[in-house]
Structure formats: structure tokens, C-alpha cells
MDTraj code that builds the backbone (N, CA, C; nanometers):
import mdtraj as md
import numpy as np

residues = "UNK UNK UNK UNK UNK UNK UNK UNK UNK UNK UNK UNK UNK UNK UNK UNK UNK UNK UNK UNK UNK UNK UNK UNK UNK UNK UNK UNK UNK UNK UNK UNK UNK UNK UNK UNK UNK UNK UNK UNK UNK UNK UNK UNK UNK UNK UNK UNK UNK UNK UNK UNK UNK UNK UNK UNK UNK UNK UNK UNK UNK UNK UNK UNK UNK UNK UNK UNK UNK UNK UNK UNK UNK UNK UNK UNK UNK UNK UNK UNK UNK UNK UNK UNK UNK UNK UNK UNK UNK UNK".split()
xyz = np.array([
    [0.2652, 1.4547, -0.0058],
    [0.1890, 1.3748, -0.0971],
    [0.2723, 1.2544, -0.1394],
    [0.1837, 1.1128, -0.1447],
    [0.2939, 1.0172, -0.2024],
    [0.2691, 0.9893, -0.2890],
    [0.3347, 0.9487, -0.4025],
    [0.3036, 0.8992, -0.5488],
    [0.3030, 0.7891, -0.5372],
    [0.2615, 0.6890, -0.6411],
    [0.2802, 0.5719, -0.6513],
    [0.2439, 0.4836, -0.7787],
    [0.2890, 0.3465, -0.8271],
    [0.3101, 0.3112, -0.9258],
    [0.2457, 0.1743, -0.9052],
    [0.1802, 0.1391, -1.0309],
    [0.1285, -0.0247, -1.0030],
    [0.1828, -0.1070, -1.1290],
    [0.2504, -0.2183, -1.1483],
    [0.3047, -0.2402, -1.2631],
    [0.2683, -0.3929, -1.2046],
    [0.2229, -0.4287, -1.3330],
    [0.2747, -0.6365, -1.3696],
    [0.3978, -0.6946, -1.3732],
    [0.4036, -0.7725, -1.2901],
    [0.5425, -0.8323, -1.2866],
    [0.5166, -0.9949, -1.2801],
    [0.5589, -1.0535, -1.3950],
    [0.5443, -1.1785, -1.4331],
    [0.3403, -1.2397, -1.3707],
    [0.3554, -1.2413, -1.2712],
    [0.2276, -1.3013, -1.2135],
    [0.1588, -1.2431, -1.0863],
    [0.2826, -1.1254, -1.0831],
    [0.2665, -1.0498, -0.9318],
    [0.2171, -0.9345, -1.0067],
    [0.2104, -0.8236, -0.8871],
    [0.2270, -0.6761, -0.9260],
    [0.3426, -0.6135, -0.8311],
    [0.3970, -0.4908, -0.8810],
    [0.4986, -0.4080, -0.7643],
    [0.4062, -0.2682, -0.7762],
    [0.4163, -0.2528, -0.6659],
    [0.3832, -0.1006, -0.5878],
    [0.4743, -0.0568, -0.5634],
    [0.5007, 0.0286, -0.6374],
    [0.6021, 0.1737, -0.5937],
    [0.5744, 0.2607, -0.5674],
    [0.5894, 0.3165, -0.3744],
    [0.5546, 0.4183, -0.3302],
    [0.6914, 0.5294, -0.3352],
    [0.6273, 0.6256, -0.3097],
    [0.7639, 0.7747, -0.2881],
    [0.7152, 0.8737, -0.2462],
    [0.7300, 0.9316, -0.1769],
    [0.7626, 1.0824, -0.1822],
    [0.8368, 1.2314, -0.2470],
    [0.8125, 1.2847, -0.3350],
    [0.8815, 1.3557, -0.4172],
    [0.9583, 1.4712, -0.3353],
    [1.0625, 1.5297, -0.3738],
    [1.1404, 1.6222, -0.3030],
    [1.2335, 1.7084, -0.3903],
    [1.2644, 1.8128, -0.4170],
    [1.3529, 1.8488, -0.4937],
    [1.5250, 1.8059, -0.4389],
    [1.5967, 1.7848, -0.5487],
    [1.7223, 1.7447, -0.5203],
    [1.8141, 1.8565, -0.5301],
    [1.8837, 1.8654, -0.3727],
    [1.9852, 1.9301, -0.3565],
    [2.1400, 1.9068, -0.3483],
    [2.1881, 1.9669, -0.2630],
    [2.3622, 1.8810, -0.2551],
    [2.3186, 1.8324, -0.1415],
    [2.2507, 1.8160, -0.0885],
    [2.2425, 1.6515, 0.0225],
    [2.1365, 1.5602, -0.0254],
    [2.0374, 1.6077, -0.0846],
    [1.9576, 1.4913, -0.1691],
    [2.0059, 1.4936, -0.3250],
    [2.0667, 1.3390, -0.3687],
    [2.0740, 1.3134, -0.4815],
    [1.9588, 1.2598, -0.5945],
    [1.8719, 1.1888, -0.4867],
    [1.7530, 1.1189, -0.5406],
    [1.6746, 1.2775, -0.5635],
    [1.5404, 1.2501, -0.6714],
    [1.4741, 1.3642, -0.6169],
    [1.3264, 1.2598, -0.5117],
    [1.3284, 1.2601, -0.4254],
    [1.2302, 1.1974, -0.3069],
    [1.2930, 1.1962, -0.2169],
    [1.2403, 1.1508, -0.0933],
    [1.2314, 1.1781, 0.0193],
    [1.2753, 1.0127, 0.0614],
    [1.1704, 0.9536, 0.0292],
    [1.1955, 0.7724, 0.0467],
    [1.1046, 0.7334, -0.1273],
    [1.1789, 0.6050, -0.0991],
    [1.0918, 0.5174, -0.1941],
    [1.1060, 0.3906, -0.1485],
    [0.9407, 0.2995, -0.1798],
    [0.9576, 0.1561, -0.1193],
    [0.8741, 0.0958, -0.2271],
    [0.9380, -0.0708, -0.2382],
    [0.8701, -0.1410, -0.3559],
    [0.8171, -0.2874, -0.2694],
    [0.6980, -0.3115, -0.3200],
    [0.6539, -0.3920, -0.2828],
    [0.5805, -0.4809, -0.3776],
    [0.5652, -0.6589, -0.3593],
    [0.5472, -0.7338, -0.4561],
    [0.4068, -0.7564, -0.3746],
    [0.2937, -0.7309, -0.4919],
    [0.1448, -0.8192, -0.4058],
    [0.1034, -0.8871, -0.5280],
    [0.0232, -1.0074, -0.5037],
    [-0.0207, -1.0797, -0.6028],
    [-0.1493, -1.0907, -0.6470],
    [-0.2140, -0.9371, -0.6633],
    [-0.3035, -0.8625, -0.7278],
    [-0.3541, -0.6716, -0.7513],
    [-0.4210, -0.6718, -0.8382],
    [-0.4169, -0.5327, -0.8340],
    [-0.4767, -0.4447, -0.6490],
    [-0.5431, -0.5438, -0.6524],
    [-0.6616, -0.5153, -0.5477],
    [-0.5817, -0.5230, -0.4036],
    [-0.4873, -0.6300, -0.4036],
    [-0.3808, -0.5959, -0.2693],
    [-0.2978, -0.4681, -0.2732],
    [-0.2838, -0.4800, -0.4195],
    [-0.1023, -0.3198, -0.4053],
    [-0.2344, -0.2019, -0.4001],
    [-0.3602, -0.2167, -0.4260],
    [-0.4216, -0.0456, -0.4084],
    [-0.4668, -0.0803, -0.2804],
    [-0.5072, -0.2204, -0.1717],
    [-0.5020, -0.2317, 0.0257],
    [-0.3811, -0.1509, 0.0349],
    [-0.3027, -0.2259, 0.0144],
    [-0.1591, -0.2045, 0.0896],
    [-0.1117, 0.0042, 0.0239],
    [-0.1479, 0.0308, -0.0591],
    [-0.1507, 0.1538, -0.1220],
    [-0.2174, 0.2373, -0.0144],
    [-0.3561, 0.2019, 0.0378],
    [-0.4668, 0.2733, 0.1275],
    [-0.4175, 0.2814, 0.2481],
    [-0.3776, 0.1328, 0.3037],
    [-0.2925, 0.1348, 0.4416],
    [-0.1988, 0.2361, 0.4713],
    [-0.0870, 0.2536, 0.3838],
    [0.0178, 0.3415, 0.3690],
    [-0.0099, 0.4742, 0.3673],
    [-0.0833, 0.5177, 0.2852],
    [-0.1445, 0.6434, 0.2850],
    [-0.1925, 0.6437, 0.4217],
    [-0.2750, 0.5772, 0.5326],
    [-0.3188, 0.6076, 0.6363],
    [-0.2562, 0.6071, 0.7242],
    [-0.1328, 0.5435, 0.7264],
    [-0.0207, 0.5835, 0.7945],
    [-0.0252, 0.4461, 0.9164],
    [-0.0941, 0.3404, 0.8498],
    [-0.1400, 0.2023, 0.9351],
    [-0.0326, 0.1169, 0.8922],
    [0.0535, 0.1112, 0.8553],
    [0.1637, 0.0346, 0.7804],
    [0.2925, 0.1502, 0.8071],
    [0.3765, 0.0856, 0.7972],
    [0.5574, 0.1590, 0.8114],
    [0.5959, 0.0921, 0.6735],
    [0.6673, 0.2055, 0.6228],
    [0.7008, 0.1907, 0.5093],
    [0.8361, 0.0653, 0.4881],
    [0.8683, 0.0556, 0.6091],
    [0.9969, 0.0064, 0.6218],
    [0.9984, -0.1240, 0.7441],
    [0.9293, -0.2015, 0.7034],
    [0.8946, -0.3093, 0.8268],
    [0.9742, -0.3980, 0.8633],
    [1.0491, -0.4403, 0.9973],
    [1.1470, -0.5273, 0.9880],
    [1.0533, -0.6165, 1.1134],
    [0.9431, -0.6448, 1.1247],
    [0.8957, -0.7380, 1.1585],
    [0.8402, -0.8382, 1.0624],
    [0.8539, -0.9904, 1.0457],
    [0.8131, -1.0373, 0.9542],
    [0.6426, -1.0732, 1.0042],
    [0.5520, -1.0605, 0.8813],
    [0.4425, -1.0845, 0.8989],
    [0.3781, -0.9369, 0.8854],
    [0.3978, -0.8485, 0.9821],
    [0.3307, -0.7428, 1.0401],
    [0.2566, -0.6437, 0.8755],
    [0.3619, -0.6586, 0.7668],
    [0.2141, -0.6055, 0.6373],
    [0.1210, -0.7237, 0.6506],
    [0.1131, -0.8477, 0.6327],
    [0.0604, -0.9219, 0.6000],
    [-0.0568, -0.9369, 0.6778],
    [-0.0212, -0.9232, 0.8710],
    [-0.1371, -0.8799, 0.9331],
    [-0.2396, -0.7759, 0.9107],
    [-0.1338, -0.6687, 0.8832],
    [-0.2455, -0.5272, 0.8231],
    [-0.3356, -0.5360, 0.7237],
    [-0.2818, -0.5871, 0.5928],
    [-0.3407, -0.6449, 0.4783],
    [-0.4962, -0.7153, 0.4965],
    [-0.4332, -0.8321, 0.5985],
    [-0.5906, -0.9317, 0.6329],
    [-0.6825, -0.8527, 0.7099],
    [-0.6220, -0.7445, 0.8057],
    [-0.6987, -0.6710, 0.8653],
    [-0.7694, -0.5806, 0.7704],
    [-0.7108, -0.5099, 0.6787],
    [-0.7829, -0.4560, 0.5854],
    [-0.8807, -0.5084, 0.4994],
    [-0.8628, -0.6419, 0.4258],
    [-0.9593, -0.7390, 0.3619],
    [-1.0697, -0.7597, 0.4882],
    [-1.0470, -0.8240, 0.5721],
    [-1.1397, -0.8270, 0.6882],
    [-1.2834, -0.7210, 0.7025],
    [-1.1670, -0.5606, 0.7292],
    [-1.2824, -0.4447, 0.7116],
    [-1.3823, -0.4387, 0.5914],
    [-1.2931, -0.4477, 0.4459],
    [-1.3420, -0.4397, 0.3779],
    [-1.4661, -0.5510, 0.3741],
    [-1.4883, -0.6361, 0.3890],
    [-1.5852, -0.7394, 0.3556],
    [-1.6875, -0.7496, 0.4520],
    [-1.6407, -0.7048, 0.5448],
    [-1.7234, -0.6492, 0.6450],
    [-1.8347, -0.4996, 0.6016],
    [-1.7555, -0.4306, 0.5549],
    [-1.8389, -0.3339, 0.5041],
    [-1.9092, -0.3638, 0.3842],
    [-1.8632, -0.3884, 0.3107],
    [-1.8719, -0.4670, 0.2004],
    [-2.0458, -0.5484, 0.1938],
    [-2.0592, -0.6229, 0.3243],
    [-2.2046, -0.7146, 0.3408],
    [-2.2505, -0.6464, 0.3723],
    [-2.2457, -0.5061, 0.4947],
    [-2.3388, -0.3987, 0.5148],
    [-2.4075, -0.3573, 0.4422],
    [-2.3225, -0.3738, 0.3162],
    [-2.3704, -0.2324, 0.2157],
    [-2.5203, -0.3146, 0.1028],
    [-2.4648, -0.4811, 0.1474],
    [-2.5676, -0.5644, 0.0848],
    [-2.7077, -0.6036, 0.1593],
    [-2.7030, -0.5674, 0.3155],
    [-2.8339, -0.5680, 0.3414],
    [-2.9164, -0.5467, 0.3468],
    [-3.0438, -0.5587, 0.3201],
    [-3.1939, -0.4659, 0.3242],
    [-3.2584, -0.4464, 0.4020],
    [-3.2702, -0.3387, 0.4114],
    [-3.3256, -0.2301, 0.5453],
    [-3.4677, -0.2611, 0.5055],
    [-3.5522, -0.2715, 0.6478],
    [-3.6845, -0.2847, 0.6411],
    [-3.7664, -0.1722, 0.7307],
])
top = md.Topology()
chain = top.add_chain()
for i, resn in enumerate(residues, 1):
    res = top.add_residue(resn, chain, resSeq=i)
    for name in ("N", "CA", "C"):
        top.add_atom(name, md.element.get_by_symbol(name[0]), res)
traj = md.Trajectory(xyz[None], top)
């Protein structure tokens, strides 16, 4: 299960994802990983929140761009579904 955190930061928001874990003598943290990320709305850090959970995003990206593609791909779906849901069936 991952937890996660949505906080205001000046004009942004941060998403803080984790994994919880109990801490032993090889884990000091208690989690597994944790990753922070800056989006500049609520509505991106709970995309980028959904992505992650689906396992469509790496928590740890060292390609530049590649959230940012996922992201638009996700806005994309969404608005796409989004007009479906506005048309009238005859």
C-alpha cells in the first residue's frame, strides 16, 4: 500500500509518496522508498498520485520529460472521457 501526502508549497503543491515498512537493523527509515514531487495544482499531484499507484510512472525517473509525458497522457484520457460522459445518447 502507498501512502501519500498533498501539501501547499508557496504556489505549487508537493506529493509525498511512500511505502510504509517496519524498521529494523537494516531499515532505519520506517518505509520502503519515499519520493517528493512538486506539481502546480491539486488536480496534477492526485494525476500523477493515480499514475503511480498504476504503476504507469517509476518512482524514480532519470529520463527528463518522461512524468511530464505521462501526466499529458493522463489529462488527455481524462478529457477524453470526460466529453463522453457529456454526450447525449439518442
Amino acid at each position: 500500500m502507498i501512502n501519500y501526502s498533498i501539501e501547499p508549497i508557496g504556489n505549487n503543491y508537493k506529493l509525498i509518496v511512500w511505502e510504509p515498512a517496519p524498521v529494523t537493523s537494516d531499515r532505519i527509515k520506517p518505509f520502503l522508498f519515499k519520493a517528493n514531487y512538486i506539481t502546480s495544482s491539486p488536480l496534477e499531484a492526485f494525476g500523477l498520485l493515480k499514475l503511480i499507484q498504476s504503476g504507469n510512472v517509476p518512482l524514480r525517473s532519470t529520463v527528463p520529460g518522461q512524468l511530464a509525458k505521462a501526466l499529458r497522457s493522463y489529462h488527455s484520457a481524462r478529457e477524453l472521457s470526460d466529453s463522453d460522459s457529456h454526450q447525449k445518447v439518442s
